[in-house]
C-alpha positions as CSV (number, residue, x, y, z in Angstrom):
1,X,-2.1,36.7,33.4
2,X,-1.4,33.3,31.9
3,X,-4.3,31.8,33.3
4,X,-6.7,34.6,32.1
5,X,-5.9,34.1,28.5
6,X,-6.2,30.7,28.9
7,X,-9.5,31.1,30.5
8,X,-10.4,33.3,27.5
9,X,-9.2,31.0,24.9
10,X,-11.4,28.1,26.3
11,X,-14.8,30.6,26.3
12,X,-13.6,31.9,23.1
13,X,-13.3,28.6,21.7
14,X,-16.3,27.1,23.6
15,X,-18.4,29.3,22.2
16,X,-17.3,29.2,18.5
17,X,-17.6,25.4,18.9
18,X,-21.2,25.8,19.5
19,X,-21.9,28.8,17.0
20,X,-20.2,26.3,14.5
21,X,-22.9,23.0,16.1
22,X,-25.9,24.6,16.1
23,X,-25.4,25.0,12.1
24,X,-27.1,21.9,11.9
25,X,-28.9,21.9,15.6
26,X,-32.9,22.1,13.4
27,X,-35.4,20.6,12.5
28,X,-37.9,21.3,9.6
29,X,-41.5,21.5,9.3
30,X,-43.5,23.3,6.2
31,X,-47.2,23.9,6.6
32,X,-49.6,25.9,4.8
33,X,-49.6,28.6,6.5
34,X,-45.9,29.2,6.4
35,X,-46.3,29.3,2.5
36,X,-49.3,31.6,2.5
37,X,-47.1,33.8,5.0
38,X,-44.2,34.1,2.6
39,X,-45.8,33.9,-0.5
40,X,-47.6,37.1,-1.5
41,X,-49.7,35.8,-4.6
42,X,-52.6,33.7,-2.9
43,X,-52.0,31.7,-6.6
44,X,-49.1,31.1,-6.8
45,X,-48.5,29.9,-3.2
46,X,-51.4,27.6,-3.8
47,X,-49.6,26.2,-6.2
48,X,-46.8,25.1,-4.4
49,X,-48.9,24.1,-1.4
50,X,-50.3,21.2,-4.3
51,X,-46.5,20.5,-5.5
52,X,-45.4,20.4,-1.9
53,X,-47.7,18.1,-0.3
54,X,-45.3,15.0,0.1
55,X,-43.5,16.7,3.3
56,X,-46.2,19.0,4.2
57,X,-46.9,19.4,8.3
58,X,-44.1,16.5,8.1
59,X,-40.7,17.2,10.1
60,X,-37.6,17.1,8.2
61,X,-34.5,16.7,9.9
62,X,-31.5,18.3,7.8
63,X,-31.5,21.8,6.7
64,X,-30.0,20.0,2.9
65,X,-32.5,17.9,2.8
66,X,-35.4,20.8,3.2
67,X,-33.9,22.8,0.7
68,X,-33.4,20.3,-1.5
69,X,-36.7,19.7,-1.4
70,X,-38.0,22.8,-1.9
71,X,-35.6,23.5,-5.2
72,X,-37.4,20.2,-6.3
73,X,-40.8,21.9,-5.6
74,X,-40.1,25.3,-7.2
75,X,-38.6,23.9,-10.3
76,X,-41.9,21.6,-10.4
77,X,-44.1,24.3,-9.9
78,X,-42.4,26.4,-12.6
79,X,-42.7,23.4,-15.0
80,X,-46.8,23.9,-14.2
81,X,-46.7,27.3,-14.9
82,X,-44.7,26.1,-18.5
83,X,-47.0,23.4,-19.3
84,X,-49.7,26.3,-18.8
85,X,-48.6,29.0,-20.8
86,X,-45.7,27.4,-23.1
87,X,-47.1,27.0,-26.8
88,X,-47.2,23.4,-27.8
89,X,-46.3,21.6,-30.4
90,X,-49.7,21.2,-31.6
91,X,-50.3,24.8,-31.7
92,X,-47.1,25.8,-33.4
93,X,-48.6,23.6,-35.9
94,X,-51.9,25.2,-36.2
95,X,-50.2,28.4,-36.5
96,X,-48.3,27.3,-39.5
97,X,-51.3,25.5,-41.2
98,X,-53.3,28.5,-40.6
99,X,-50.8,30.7,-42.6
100,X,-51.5,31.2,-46.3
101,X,-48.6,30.2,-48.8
102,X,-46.0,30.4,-45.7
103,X,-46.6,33.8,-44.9
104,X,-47.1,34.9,-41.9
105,X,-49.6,36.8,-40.1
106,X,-50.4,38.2,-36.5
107,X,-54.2,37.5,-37.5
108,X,-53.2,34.3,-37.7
109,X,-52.8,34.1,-33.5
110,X,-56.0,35.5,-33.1
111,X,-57.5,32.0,-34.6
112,X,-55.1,29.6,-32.8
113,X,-55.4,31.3,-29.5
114,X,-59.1,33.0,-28.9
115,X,-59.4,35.4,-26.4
116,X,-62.3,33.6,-24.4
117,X,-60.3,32.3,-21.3
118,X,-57.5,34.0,-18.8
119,X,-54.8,31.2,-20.4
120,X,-55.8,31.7,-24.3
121,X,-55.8,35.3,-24.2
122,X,-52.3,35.3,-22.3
123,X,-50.6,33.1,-25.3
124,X,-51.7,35.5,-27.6
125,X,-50.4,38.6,-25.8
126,X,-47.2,36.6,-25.6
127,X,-46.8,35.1,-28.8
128,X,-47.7,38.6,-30.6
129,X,-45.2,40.3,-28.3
130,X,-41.8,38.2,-29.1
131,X,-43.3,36.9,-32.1
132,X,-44.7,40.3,-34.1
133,X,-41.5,40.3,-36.3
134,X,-42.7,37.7,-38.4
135,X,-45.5,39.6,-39.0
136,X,-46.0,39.9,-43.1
137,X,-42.6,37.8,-43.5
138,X,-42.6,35.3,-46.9
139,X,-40.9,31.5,-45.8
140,X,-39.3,29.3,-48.7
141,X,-40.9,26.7,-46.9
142,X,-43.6,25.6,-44.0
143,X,-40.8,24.2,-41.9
144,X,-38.4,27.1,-42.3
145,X,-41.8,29.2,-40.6
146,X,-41.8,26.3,-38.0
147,X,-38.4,26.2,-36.8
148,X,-38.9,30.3,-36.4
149,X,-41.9,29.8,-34.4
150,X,-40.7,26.9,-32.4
151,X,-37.6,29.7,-32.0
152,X,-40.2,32.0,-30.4
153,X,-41.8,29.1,-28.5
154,X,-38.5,28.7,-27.0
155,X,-37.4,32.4,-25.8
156,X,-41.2,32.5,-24.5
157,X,-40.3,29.4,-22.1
158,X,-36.5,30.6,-21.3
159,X,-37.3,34.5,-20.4
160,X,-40.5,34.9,-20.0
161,X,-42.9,32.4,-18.5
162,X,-41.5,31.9,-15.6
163,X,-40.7,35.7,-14.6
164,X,-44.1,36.4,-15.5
165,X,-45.8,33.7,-14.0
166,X,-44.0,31.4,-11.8
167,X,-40.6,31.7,-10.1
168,X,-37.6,33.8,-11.3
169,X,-34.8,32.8,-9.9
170,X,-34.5,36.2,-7.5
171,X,-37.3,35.2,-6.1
172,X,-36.4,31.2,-5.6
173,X,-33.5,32.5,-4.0
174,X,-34.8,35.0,-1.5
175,X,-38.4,32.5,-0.8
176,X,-35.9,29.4,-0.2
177,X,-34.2,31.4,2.8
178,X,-37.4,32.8,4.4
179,X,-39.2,29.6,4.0
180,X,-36.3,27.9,5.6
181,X,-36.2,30.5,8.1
182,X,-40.1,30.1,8.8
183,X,-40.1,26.7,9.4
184,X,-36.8,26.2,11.8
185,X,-38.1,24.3,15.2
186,X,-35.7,23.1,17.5
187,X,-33.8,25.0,20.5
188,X,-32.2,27.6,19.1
189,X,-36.0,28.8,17.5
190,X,-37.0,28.5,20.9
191,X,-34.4,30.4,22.8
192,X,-32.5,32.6,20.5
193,X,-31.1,34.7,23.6
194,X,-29.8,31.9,25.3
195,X,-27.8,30.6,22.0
196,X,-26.9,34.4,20.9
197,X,-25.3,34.4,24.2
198,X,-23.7,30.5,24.4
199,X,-21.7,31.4,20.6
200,X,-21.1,34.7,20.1
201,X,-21.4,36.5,24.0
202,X,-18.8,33.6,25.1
203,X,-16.7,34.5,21.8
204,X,-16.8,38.0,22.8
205,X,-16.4,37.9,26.4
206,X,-13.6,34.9,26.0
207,X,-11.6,37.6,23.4
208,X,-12.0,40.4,25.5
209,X,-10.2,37.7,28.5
210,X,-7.4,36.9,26.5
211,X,-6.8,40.4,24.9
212,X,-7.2,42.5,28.1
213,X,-4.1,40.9,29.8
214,X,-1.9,42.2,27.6
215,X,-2.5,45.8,29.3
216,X,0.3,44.3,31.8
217,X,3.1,44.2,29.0
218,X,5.2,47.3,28.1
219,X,4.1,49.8,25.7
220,X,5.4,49.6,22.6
221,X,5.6,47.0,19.3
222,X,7.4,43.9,19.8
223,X,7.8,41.4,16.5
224,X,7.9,38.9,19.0
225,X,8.4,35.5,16.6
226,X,5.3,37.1,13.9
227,X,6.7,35.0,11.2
228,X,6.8,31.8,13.2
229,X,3.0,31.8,14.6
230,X,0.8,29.3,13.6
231,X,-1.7,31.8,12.8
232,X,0.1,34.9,11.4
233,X,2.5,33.5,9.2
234,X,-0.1,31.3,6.8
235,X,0.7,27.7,8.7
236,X,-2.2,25.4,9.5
237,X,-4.1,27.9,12.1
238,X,-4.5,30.8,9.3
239,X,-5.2,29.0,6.9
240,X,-7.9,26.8,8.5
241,X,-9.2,30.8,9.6
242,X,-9.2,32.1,6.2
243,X,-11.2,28.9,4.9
244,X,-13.8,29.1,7.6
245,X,-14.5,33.1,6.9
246,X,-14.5,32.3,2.9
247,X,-16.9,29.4,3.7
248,X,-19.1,32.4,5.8
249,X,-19.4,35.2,3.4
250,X,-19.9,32.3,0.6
251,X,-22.9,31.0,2.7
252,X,-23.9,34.7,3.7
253,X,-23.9,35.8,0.1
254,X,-24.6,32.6,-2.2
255,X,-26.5,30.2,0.7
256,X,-28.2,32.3,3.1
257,X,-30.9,29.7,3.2
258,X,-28.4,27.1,5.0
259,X,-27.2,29.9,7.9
260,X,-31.1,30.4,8.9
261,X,-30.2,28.9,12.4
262,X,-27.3,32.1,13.2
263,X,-29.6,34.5,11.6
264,X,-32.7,33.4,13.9
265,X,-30.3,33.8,17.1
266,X,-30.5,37.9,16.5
267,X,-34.3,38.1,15.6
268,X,-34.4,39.7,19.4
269,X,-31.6,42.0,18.5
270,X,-33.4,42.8,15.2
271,X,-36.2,43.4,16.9
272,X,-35.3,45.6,19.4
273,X,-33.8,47.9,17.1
274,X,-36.2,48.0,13.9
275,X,-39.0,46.3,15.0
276,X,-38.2,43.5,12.4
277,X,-37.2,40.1,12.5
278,X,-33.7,39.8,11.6
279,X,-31.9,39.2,7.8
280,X,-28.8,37.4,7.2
281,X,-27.4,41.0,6.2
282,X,-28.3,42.4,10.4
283,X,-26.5,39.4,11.1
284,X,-23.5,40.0,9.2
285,X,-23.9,43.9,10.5
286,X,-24.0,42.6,14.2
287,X,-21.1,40.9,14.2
288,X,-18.9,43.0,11.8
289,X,-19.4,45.9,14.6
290,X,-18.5,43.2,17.5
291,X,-15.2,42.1,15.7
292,X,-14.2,45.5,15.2
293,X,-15.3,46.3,18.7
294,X,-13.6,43.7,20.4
295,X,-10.4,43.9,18.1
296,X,-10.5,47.8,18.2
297,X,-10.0,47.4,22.0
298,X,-6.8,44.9,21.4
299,X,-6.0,47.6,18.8
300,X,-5.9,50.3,21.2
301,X,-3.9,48.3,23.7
302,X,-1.6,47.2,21.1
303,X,-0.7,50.8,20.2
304,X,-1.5,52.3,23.0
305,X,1.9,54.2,23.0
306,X,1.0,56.7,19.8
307,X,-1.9,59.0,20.4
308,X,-3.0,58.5,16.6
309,X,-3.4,55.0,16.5
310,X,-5.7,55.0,20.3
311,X,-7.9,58.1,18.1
312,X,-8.0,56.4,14.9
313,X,-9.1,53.2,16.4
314,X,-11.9,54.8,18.5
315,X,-13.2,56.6,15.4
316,X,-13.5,53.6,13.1
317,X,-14.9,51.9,15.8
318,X,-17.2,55.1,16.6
319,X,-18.4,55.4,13.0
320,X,-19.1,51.7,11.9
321,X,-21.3,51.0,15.2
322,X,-23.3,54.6,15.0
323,X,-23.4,55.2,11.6
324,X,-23.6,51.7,9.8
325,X,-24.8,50.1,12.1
326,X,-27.4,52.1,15.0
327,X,-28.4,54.6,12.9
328,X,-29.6,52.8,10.1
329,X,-31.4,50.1,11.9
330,X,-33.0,52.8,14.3
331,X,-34.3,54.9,10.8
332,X,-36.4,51.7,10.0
333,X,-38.2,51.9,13.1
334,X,-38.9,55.3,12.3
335,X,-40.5,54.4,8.4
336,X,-37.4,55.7,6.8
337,X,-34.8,54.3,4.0
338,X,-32.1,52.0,5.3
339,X,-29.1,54.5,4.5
340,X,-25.5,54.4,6.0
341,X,-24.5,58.3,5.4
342,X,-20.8,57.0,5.3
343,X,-21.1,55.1,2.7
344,X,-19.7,56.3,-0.5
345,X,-20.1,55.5,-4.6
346,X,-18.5,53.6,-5.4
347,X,-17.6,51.7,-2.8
348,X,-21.5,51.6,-2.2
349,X,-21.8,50.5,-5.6
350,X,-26.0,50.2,-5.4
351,X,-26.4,53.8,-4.6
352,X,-27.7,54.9,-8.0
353,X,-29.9,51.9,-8.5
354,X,-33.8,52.4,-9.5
355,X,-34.6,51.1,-6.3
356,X,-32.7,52.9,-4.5
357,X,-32.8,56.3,-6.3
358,X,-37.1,55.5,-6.1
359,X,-37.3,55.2,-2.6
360,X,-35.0,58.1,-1.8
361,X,-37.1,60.4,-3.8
362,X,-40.3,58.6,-2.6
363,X,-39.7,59.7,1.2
364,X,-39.6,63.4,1.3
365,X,-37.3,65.8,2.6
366,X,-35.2,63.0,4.7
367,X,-34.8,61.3,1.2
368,X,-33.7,63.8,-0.7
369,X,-31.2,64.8,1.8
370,X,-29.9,61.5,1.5
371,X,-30.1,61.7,-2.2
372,X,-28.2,65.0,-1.9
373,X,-26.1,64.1,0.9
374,X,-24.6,61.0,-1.1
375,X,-23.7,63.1,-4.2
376,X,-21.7,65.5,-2.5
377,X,-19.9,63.4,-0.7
378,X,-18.6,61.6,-4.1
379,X,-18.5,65.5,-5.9
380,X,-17.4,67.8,-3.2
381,X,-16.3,66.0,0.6
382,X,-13.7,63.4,-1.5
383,X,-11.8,65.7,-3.4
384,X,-11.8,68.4,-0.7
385,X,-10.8,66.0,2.4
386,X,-8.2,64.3,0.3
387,X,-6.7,67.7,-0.8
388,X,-5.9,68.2,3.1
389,X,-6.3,64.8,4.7
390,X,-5.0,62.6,2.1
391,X,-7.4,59.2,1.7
392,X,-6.4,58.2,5.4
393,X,-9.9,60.5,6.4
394,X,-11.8,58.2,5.2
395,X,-10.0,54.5,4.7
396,X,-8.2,54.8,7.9
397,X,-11.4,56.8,10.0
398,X,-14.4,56.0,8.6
399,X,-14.4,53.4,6.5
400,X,-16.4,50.2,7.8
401,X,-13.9,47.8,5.3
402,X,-10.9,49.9,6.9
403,X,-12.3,49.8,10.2
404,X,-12.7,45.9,10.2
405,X,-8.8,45.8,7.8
406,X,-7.5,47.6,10.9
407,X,-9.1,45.9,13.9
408,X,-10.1,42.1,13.1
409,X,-7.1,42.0,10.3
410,X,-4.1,43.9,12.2
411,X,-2.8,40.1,13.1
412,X,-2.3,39.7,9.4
413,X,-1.0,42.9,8.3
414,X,2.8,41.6,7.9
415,X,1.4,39.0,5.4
416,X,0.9,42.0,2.6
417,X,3.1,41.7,-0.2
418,X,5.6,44.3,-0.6
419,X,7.2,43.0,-4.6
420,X,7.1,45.2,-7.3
421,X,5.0,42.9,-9.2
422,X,2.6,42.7,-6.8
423,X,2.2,46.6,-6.8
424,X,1.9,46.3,-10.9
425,X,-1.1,44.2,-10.5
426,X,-2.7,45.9,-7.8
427,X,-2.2,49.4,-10.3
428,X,-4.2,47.5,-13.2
429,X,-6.6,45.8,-11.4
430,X,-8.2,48.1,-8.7
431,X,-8.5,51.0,-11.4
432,X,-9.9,48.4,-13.5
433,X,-12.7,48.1,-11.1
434,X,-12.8,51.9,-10.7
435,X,-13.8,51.8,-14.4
436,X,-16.1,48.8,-13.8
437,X,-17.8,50.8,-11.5
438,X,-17.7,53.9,-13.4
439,X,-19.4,51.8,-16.4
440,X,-22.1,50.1,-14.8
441,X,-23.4,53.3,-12.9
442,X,-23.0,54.8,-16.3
443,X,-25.6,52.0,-17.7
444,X,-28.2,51.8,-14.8
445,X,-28.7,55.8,-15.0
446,X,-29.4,55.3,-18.8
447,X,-31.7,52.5,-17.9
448,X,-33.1,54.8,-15.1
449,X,-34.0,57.7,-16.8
450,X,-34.9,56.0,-20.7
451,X,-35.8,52.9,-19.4
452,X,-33.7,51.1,-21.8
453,X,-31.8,48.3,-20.8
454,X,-29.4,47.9,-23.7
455,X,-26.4,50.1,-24.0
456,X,-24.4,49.6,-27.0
457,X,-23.4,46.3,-26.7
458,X,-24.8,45.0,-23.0
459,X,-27.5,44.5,-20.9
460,X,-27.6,46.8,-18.3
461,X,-29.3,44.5,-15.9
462,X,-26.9,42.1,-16.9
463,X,-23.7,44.1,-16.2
464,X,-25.2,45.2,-12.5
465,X,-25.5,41.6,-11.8
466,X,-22.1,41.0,-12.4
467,X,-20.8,43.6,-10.6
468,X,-22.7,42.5,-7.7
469,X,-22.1,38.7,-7.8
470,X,-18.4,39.0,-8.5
471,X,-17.1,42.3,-7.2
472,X,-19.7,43.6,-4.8
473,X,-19.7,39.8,-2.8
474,X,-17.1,37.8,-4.1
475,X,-14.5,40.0,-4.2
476,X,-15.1,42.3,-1.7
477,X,-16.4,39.8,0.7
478,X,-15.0,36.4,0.1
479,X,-12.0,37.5,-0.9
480,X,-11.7,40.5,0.8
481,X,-11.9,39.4,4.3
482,X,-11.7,35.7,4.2
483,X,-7.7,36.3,2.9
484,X,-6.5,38.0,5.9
485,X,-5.1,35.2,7.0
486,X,-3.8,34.4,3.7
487,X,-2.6,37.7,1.5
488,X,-3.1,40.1,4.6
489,X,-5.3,42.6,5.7
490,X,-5.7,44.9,3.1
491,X,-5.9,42.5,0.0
492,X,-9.3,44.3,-0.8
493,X,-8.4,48.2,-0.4
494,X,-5.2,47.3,-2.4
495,X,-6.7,45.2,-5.2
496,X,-10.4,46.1,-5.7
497,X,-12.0,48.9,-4.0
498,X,-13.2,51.1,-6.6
499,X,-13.3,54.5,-4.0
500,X,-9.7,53.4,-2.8
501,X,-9.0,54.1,-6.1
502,X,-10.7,57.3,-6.6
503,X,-9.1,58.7,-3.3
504,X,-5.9,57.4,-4.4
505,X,-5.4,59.3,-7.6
506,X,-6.3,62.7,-5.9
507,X,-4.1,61.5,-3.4
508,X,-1.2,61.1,-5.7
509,X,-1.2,64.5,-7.6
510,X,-3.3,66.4,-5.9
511,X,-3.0,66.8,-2.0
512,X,-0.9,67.9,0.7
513,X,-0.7,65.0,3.0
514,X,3.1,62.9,2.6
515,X,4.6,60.5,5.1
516,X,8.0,62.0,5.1
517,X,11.2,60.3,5.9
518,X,14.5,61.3,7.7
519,X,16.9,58.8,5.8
520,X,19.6,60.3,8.1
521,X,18.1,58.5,11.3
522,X,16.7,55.3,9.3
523,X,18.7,52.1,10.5
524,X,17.1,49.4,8.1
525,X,15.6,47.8,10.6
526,X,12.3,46.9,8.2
527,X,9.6,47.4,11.3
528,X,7.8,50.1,8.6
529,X,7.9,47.9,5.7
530,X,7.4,44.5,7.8
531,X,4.1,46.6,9.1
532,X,3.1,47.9,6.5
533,X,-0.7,46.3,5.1
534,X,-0.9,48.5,1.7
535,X,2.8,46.1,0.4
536,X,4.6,49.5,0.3
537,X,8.2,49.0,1.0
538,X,8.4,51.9,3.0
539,X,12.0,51.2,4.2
540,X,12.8,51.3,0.8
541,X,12.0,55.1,1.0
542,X,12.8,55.5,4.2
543,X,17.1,54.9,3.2
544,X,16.7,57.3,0.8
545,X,14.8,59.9,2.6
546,X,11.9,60.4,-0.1
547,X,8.7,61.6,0.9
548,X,6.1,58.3,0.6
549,X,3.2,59.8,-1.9
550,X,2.3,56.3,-3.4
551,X,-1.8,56.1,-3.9
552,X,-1.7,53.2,-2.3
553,X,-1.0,55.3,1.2
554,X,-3.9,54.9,3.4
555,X,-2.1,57.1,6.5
556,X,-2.7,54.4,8.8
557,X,0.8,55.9,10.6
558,X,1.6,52.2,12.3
559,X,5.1,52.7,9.9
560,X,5.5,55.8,12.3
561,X,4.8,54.2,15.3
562,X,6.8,51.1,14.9
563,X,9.9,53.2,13.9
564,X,12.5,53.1,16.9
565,X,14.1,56.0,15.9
566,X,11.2,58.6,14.4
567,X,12.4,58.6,10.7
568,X,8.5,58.7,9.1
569,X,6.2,61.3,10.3
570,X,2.6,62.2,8.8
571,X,2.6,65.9,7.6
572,X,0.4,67.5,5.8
573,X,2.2,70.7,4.5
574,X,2.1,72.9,1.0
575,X,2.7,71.0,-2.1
576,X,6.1,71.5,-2.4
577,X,8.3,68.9,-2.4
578,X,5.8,66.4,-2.6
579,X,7.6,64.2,-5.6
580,X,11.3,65.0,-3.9
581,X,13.2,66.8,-1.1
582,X,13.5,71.0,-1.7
583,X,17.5,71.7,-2.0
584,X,18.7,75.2,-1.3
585,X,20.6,77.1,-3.7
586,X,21.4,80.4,-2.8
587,X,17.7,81.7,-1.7
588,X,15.6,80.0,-4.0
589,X,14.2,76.6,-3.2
590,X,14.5,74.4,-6.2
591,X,12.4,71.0,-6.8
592,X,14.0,68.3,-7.4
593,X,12.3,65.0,-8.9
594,X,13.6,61.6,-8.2
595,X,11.7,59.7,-10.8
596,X,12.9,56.1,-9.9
597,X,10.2,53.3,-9.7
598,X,10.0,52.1,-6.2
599,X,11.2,48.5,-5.7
């Protein structure tokens, strides 16, 4: 047995060694005909074909070096596209000699900026539009009408131009990864099946060595020395863990265009199951389903002694690779949205954007059942599950951040905080993102049906952005998984997700699922706090035989099933007795409320 999960542990190793190599295991080459490929607008890419020319058809050997390179080009390119269309300082001039007494007049551009060429008759479309406020306005002075014109000149250059004309930076960001991606040579362009199979085949293959030996070890949970391991307890192994992963969702989410070699290794995977080459986003997919395949099987082996964890494990595992992962993929190849039908608002925070809401509604029946589909989950399926279910249906079933939480992070769960304080500060900021949530939706509808993008006080656009960039990626990603190793394996359902928190509240006042206690049997032992990923002290409850009703509560049951002596059991009975044990007097049952805070 020894041998095999050392055998294991060298493959595993092996082939994360090369995974990590072949990073940097690629050469460069740009040619024309990649840029014409990946840039739509025949102008445009002409242009940068003229501003790229120094390393044209010449091979560069570091991925940093060819991006850097290109940010040179693109920001070279833009300044064309500035010197083009900006408004210099000799016509700023013209415009304020032409203006009678310092007043000024639209007319006025009509004479500095004729209409007879493409370039003219743009500056005077764009001057007119952010400048036709001035129009009629008196000026003390020909310099205070300068310094408002140069003001226009200079919201022209910083928000317009360059969207218009040249290269935003959405689109620098998404043409630096697919030019990248385009011009990779070197072996693992070449063989992408071999190399797919040399990193993350071995990984899988040397996990499934080292985890399937422990099928020979006693049923049952064993703490074994957790809180000395290198790797569990936040020591030198963890933490190097938790740095790698942030370094990978920061890459995937920030840098895609320096991970092009990973991403190229699934183009046949890609392929196969859309009929497209692959993004960084099918290689994140791809291997989020492995992990929690190849961790859902040590999962099941683990806790192969309770019946609840062995069908808990197999549905999360069940629903992330059919559902978010097949299915999707598979209704590409068939012409139809991308759409993960467990996905729920506002957790899948992008669900009411314009894009998304046009293509739904641009695809027929299939997209408005998706549309429709998506509502009532959030409207009708939470509410109603959670009444009977509590939110374990769906974080501890369904959910793909649960599924990966239970399965990749289960190593880590001891490391969740079980303080008070912590549990204040998870209260105020996870329904702080609820709200966050709640608000931007709020503004992108307005924007979606007015086509308005301020909203009081913000840009919508703006706020979306936001949301994305710091809650949707760095929280939820970077955070989220890449402190496993660090805070646990639930730092993101406690702490940010915005549909934890909607499940939680109907959870806590409104549902008949409890984890109740026998304090009688409870020995203090601490396994069900000790196990516990949400930072409930459960034990804590447990002494005093309260039924556990916190929000928090994701009825993951592994405090049940690493109780020796069957104190905590998962129920889901009438709402009696939910806040407090039923006491008999007589023949009436009488509520009784222990309000105390739990430490």
């Amino acid at each position: 047995m020894k041998a095999l999960k050392t055998f294991g542990l060298f493959l595993f190793v092996a082939g994360f060694v090369i995974f990590n190599v072949s990073f940097f295991w690629s050469s460069y080459e740009l040619t024309p005909a990649i840029v014409k490929s990946q840039i739509s607008d025949d102008g445009k890419a002409d242009l940068f074909i003229i501003e790229s020319k120094e390393i044209l058809n010449q091979p560069i050997k570091s991925n940093f070096e060819f991006v850097s390179k290109l940010d040179q080009y693109f920001v070279s390119a833009n300044n064309r596209y500035l010197s083009l269309y900006g408004v210099t300082d000799k016509e700023i001039d013209a415009l304020v000699n032409e203006s009678s007494n310092n007043k000024f007049s639209l007319t006025t551009v009509d004479s500095v900026f004729p209409v007879d060429t493409e370039i003219s008759m743009q500056k005077n479309k764009l001057v007119k539009d952010y400048g036709n406020w001035l129009d009629g306005q008196q000026f003390s002075s020909s310099k205070e009408l300068k310094d408002q014109l140069i003001s226009v000149s200079n919201k022209l250059n910083d928000y317009t131009i360059v969207s218009q004309f040249g290269f935003d930076r959405y689109a620098v960001r998404d043409l630096k990864y697919s030019l990248t991606k385009a011009s990779a040579l070197g072996p693992v362009k070449n063989n992408p099946l071999l190399f797919l199979f040399l990193t993350i085949g071995l990984c899988v293959i040397g996990a499934l060595f080292y985890i399937l030996p422990k099928l020979q070890l006693p049923a049952g949970i064993k703490n074994n020395g957790i809180f000395f391991n290198v790797m569990k307890n936040v020591q030198w192994l963890g933490i190097l863990t938790g740095t790698w992963l942030i370094a990978f969702y920061v890459l995937l989410y920030f840098y895609p265009q320096y991970m092009t070699n990973w991403v190229l290794m699934v183009d046949p995977v890609s392929e196969l199951l859309s009929g497209n080459e692959a993004s960084r986003f099918f290689l994140y997919g791809f291997i989020y389903t492995l992990c929690i395949l190849v961790m859902g099987v040590r999962m099941i082996i683990h806790y192969r002694h309770s019946k609840y964890q062995i069908l808990r494990t197999c549905s999360v595992m069940f629903f992330q690779t059919a559902f978010a992962f097949l299915i999707p993929e598979i209704l590409i190849r068939l012409n139809q949205p991308y759409f993960d039908f467990k996905n729920i608002w506002p957790l899948d925070y992008s669900f009411f954007f314009d894009n998304r809401l046009d293509e739904l509604l641009a695809n027929g029946g299939l997209g408005i059942f998706m549309l429709v589909w998506g509502i009532a989950l959030i409207i009708i399926a939470v509410p109603v599950l959670v009444y009977f279910f509590g939110k374990r249906w769906y974080c501890s079933w369904v959910c793909g951040c649960g599924g990966l939480a239970e399965t990749l992070g289960d190593p880590y769960r001891q490391l969740s905080n079980k303080t008070l304080k912590f549990w204040k500060v998870e209260r105020w900021m996870i329904h702080a993102v609820l709200v966050f949530a709640v608000v931007m939706t709020g503004g992108v509808l307005y924007t979606y049906f007015t086509d308005a993008s301020w909203l009081l006080f913000f840009d919508t656009y703006k706020l979306r952005e936001v949301y994305g960039a710091f809650i949707g990626a760095g929280f939820a990603g970077v955070v989220g998984t890449g402190f496993y190793p660090l805070m646990g394996n639930r730092t993101w359902c406690r702490f940010g997700c915005p549909l934890a928190a909607y499940l939680g509240i109907i959870q806590r006042f409104k549902s008949r699922f409890r984890i109740t206690t026998n304090g009688g049997q409870c020995i203090s032992c601490g396994n069900c706090s000790t196990y516990c990923e949400m930072g409930i002290d459960v034990r804590w409850y447990a002494q005093r035989g309260q039924n556990i009703v916190r929000s928090s509560c994701v009825g993951c049951g592994v405090c049940s099933s690493v109780c020796p002596r069957g104190v905590l059991n998962l129920e889901v009975k009438g709402e009696e007795g939910r806040f407090g044990k039923p006491i008999l007097i007589g023949n009436n049952h009488i509520k009784v409320l222990d309000l105390k805070l739990p430490r």
